[in-house]
Every structure is written in structure tokens, then in C-alpha cells.
VOPAGU-2260 file (C-alpha; in pm, 1 decimal, decimal comma):
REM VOPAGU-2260
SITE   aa  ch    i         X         Y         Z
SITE  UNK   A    0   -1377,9     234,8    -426,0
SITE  UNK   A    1   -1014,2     155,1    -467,9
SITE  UNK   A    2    -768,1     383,0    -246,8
SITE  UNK   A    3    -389,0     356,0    -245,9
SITE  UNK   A    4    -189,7     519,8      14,0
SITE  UNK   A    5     151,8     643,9     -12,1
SITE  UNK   A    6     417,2     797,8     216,2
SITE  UNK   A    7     745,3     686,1     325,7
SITE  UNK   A    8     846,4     476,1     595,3
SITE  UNK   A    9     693,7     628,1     943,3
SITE  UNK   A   10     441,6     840,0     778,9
SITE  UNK   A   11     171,5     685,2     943,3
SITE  UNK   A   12     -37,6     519,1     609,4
SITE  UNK   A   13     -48,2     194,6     725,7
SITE  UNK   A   14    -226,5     316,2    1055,2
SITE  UNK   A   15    -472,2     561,4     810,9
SITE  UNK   A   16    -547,0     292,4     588,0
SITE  UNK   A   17    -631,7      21,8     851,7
SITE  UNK   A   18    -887,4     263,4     984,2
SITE  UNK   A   19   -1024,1     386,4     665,0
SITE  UNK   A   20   -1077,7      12,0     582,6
SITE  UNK   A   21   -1267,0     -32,1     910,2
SITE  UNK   A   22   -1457,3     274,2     839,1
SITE  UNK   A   23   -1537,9     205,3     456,0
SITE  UNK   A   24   -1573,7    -185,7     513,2
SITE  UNK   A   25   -1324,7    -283,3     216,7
SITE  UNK   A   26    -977,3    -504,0     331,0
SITE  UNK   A   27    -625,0    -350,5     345,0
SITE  UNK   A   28    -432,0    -504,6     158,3
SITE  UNK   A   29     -49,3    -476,9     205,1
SITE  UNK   A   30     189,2    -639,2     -31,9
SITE  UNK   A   31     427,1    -665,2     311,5
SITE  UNK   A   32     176,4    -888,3     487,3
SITE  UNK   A   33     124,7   -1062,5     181,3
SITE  UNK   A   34     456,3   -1138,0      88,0
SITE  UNK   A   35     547,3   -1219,7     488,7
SITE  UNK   A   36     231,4   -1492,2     455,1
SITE  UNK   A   37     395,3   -1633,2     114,9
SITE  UNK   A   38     726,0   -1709,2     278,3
SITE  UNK   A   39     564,3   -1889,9     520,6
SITE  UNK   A   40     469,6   -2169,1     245,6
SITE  UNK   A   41     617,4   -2474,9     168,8
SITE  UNK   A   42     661,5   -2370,1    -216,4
SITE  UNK   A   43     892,1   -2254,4    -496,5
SITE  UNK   A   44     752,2   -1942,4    -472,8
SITE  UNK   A   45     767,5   -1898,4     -65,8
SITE  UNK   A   46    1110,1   -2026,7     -66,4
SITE  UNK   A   47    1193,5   -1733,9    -368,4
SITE  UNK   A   48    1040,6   -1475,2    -133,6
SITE  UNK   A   49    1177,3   -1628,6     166,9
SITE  UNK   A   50    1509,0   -1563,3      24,0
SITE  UNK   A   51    1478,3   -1216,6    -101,1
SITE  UNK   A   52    1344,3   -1106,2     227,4
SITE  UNK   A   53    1596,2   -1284,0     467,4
SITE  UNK   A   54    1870,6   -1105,5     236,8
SITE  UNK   A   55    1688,1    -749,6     283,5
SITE  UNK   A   56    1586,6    -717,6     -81,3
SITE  UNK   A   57    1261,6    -618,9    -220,3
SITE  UNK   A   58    1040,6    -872,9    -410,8
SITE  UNK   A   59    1097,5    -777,1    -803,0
SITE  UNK   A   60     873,9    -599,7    -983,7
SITE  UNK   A   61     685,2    -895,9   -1146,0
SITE  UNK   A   62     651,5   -1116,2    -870,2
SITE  UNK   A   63     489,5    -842,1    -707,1
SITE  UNK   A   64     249,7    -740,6    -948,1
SITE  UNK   A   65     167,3   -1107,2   -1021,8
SITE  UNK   A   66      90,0   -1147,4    -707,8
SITE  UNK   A   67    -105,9    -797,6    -623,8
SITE  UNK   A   68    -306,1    -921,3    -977,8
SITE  UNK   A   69    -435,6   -1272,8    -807,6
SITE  UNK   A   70    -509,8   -1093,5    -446,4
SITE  UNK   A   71    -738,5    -885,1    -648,8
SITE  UNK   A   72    -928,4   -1186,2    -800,2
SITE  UNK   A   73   -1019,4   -1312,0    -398,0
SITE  UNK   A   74   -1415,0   -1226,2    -344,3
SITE  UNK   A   75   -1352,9    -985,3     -63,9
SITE  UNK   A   76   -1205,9    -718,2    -313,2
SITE  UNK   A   77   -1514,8    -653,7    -561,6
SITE  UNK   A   78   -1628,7    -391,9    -410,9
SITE  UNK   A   79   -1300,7    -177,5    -344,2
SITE  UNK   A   80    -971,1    -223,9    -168,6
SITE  UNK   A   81    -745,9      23,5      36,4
SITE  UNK   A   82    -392,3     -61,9     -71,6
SITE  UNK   A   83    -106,2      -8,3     143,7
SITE  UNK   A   84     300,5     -68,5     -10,3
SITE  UNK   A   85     160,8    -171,3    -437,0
SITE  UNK   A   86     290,3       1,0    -680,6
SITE  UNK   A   87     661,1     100,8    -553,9
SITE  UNK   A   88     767,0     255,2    -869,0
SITE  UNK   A   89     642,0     304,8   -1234,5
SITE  UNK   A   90     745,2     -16,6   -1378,5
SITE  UNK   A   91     522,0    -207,3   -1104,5
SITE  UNK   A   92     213,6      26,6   -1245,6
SITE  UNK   A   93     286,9     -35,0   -1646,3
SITE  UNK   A   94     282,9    -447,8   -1567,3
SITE  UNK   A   95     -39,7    -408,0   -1341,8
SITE  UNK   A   96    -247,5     -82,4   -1268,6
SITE  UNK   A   97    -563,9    -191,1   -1027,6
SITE  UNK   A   98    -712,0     162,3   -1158,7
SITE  UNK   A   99    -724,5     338,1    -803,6
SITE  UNK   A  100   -1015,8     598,9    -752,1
SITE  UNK   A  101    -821,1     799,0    -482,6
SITE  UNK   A  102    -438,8     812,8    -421,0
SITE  UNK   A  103    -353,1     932,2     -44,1
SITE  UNK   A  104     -27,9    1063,9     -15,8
SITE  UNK   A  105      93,6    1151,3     336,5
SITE  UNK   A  106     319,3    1417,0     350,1
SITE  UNK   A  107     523,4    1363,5     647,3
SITE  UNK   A  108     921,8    1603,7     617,5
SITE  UNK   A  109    1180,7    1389,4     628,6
SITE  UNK   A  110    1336,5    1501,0     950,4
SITE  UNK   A  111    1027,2    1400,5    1133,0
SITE  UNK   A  112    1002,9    1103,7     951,9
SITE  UNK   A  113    1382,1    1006,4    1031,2
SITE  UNK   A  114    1268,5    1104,9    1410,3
SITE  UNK   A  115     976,1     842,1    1397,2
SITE  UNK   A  116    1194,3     583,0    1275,2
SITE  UNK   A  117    1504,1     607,6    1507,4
SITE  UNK   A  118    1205,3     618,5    1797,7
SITE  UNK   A  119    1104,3     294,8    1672,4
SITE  UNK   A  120    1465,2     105,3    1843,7
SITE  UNK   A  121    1479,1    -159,9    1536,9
SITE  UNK   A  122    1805,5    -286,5    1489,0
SITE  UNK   A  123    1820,5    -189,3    1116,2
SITE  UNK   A  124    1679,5     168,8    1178,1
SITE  UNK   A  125    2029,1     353,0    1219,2
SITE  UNK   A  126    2050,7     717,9    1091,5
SITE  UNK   A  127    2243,3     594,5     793,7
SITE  UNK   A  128    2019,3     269,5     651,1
SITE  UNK   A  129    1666,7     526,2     732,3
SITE  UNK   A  130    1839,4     789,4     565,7
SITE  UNK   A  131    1929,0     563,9     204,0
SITE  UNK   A  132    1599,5     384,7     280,0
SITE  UNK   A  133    1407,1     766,8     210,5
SITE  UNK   A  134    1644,0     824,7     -47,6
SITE  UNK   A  135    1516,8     573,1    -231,1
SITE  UNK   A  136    1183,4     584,9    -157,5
SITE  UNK   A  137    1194,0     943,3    -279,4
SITE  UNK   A  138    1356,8     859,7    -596,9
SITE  UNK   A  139    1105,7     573,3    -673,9
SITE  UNK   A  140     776,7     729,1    -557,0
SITE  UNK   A  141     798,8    1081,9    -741,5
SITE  UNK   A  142     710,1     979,7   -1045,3
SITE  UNK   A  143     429,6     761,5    -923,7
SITE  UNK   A  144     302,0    1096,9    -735,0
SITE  UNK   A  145     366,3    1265,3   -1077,0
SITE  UNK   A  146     164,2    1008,6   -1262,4
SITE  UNK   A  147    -105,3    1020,4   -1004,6
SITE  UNK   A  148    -128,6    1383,7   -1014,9
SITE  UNK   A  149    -142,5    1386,6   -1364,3
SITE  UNK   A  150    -477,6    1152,3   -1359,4
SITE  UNK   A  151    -599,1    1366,1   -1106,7
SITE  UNK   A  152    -668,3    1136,3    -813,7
SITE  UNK   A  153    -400,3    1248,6    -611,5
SITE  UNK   A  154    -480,9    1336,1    -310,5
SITE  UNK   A  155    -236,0    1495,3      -8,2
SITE  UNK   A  156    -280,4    1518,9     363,9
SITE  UNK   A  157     -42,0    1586,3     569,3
SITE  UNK   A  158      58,7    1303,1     793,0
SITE  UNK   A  159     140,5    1559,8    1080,6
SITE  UNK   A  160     -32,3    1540,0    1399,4
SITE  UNK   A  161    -285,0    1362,4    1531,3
SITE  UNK   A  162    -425,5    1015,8    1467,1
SITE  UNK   A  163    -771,1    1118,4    1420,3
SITE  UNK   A  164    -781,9    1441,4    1271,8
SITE  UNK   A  165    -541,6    1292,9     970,5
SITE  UNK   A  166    -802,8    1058,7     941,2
SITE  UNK   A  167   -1048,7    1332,6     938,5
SITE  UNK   A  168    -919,8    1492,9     662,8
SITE  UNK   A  169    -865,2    1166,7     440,4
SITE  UNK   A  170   -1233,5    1094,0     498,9
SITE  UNK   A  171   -1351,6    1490,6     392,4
SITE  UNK   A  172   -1091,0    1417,5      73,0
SITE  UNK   A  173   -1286,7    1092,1     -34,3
């Protein structure tokens, strides 16, 4: 099975999809660790990354699917994958689509979201960088829940409350 989640910032998906992946036996894969391990690398391509990320910008669009495409190829993904940050936006999904089964959107309101965030005391968390930061995430991720929706393997939980019974309800929806 191949799951996606989505939800901004402080929804919670990357805690959901790390135990849905214990639970189902298939890896998480997040492009964020990925890329984080890639800068790490003594290579044209870690220093590239290395760069975008210690100037706060996003990896573009074919980088990242290039590289989502070749994670996919490892063994440990044959049977199914839980993916966690991949795509970001429509153009990442046009260049490479890993044909998900389920899409898990967490539907968190933004003012609770916001609250998570500022709760987490990072120095880049201020009311005013979280509040672009959903802006944009909003903007970019609508039409993916569109397109989703339309090939009717969206799924949405709310990402409100507790831990377990969120996970509860992702496992009923699968």
C-alpha cells in the first residue's frame, strides 16, 4: 500500500505516519530526512542541498522528485511506503506521481496549528514567519487536496485530539 500524508506544519502527520509505518510494517519516508542525510555528503549534489537549506529555501521541484523517484527504487519500498512532506505542490506530482492508494489529510484549524508551533520555542517560529509559512502551505497544497479528491483517495481525519484515537481513525479509513 502506498499512503501519503498531508497537513501543515504542527498537524501532527509526521507522528501518524511513523506509527502507521510501525503498525503496517512499510518505511516512512520523509523527503526532510532525506534531504537533511544528502547534505551531509561530500557531493555536488549535498553541497546544492546544503546550500538551499542553510539559506531557508526549499529543494526545487526536480531535485526533489528525482530524488523521491530513486528512494522508491531501494528494496525496502516494494511492498508500500507511507510518505511524509512528497509532493508539495502540483508541479512535483506531474514530474513524478508514486500512484498513492490512500491520501491522509489532517485537518488541524489554523489557530491551533499556529498555537502548536509558537509552543514549539524554535527560533524561526515567530507569529509572523508560522503565519506566511501556512499561507503558503495553503496556497500550494489545495490543489493537491483537489487533485486527490478528485481520484478519490482522499482521505480526512481530523488531527484534533488525541495521539491514539487520530490514529484510530486513520487505521478504520485504510
Amino acid at each position: 500500500m502506498k499512503i501519503l500524508f498531508i497537513g501543515p506544519q504542527g498537524s501532527g502527520k509526521s507522528t501518524q505516519a511513523d506509527l502507521l509505518s510501525r503498525f503496517l510494517g512499510l518505511p516512512k519516508i520523509s523527503t526532510g530526512d532525506i534531504f537533511r542525510q544528502i547534505s551531509t555528503e561530500d557531493s555536488e549534489q549535498g553541497k546544492k542541498i546544503r546550500d538551499l537549506i542553510n539559506a531557508g529555501n526549499l529543494v526545487d521541484d526536480e531535485t526533489t522528485s528525482e530524488i523521491v523517484r530513486n528512494r522508491l527504487q531501494q528494496p525496502d519500498s516494494k511492498n508500500g511506503f507511507i510518505f511524509d512532506g512528497y509532493p508539495r505542490n502540483i508541479k512535483q506530482i506531474e514530474l513524478f506521481d508514486p500512484g498513492f492508494d490512500k491520501v491522509i489529510y489532517l485537518k488541524v484549524p489554523e489557530e491551533e496549528v499556529i498555537k502548536r508551533m509558537m509552543a514549539r520555542g524554535r527560533a524561526d517560529d515567530s507569529l509572523e514567519s508560522i503565519k506566511k509559512r501556512l499561507d503558503f502551505y495553503f496556497n500550494q497544497t489545495q490543489p493537491l487536496l483537489d487533485y486527490y479528491k478528485q481520484k478519490r483517495v482522499l482521505i480526512e481525519v481530523s488531527g484534533m485530539g488525541d495521539i491514539e484515537r487520530i490514529q484510530d481513525e486513520i487505521k478504520k479509513s485504510i
